[in-house]
Every structure is written in C-alpha cells, then in structure tokens.
C-alpha positions in Angstrom: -42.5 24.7 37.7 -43.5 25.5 41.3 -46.5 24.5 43.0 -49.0 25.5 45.8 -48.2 22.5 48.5 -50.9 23.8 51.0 -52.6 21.1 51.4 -49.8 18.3 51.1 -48.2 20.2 53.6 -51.1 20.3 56.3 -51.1 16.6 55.8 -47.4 16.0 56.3 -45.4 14.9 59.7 -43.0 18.0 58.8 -39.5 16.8 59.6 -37.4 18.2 62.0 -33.8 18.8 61.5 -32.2 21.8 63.4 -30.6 24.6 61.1 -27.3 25.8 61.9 -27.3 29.3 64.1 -24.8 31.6 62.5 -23.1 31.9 66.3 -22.3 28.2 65.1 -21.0 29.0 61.8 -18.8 31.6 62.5 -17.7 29.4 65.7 -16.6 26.9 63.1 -15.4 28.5 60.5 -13.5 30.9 63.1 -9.8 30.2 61.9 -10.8 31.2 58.7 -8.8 33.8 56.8 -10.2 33.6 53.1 -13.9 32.9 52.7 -15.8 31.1 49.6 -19.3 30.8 49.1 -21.0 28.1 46.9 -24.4 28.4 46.1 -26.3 25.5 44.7 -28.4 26.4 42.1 -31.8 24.5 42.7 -30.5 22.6 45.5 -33.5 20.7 46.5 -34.1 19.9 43.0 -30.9 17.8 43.4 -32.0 15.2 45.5 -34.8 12.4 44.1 -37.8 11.5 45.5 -38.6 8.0 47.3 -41.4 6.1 45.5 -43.7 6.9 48.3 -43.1 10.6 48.3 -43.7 10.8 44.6 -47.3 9.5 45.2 -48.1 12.7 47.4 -45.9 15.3 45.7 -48.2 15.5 42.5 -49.9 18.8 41.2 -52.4 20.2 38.7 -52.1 22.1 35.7 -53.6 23.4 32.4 -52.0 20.1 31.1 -53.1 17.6 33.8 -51.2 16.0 36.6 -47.7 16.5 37.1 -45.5 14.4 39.3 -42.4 15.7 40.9 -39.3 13.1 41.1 -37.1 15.3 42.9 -37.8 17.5 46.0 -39.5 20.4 44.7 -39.7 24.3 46.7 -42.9 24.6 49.1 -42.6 21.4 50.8 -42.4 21.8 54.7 -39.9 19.3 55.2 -37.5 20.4 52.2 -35.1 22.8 54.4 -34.7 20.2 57.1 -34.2 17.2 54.8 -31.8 19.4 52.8 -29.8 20.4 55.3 -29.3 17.3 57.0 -28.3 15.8 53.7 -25.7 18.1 53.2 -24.3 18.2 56.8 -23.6 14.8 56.0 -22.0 15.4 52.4 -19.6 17.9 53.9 -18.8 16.6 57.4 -15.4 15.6 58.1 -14.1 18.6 55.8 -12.3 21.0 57.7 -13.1 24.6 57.0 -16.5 23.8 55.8 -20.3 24.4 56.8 -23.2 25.1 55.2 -26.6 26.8 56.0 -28.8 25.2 53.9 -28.0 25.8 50.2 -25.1 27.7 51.0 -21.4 26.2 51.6 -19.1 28.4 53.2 -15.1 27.2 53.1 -12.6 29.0 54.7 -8.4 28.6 55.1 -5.9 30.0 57.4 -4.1 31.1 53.9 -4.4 30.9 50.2 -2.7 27.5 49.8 -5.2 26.2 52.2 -8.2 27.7 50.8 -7.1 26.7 47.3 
C-alpha cells in the first residue's frame, strides 16, 4: 500500500542525515577486487515505527484509516533515517558500505569476498 504523504510531510522537521557521495564509496571500497551487491527488498518497511510516529503516519482509503507500523515510502525523512540506520548496522565491517538500500561488499580475492 503506498500513500500520498504531502501533507505529513509539509508538517514534519525532515531529518538530516548526509548520504554517502559515490567519490566516498569507491574511496572505501577501493581495494576491492570482487564486488557484491545486496538489495533489500522493501528496506524501509524493515524498520518499525515509534508510537509517536504511528500517530502521524496514518492514511485514508476506500476502507477507512490505515495506520502504518513500519516506515512506509513518501516520508521525507525515510532516506536519512534509513541510511543512518544502516551505516550503523554495517560499520566496523571491512569491505562494506551502503547507499541507502543498497550494500556493496568487496575482497582483495575470492576467499575474502566469500
């Protein structure tokens, strides 16, 4: 289900977290002989909602109102919050960034990568 968070979002203090440069990732990941990419399918959907935010993430439909629990697509703050959650899932793994739903590892060889 995806809503139309227009007006939630022109009422929000839109958090601010900076997203990677891809100067920065390939600086990191710059040792890297053998590249994976993991995409996560529905990645805000992963993280849950604070009882406060499910308050103001509600919508309307043909079969009344509908109340996200998790962070749902179209909220302004959703790339930040995402990305600054998963910086903090993957830091300290060498060979390994991401850029917002997207997790790039890397290895010098195949042993390493595996």
């Amino acid at each position: 289900m995806c809503g139309d968070f227009k007006v939630i979002n022109s009422q929000l203090a839109v958090e601010q977290y900076p997203i990677p440069r891809f100067e920065e990732l390939f600086h990191k990941l710059r040792n890297g002989k053998r590249f994976s990419k993991i995409d996560l399918s529905d990645a805000y959907l992963q993280l849950e909602l604070d009882e406060e935010a499910k308050e103001i993430a509600v919508i309307n439909t043909l079969f009344g109102l509908y109340q996200y629990q998790r962070l749902p697509f179209g909220i302004a703050s959703a790339p930040a919050i995402f990305q600054a959650f998963l910086e903090q899932v993957i830091s300290g793994i060498p060979g390994c960034a991401n850029y917002l739903d997207d997790i790039i590892v890397t290895g010098s060889s195949i042993e390493e990568h595996s």
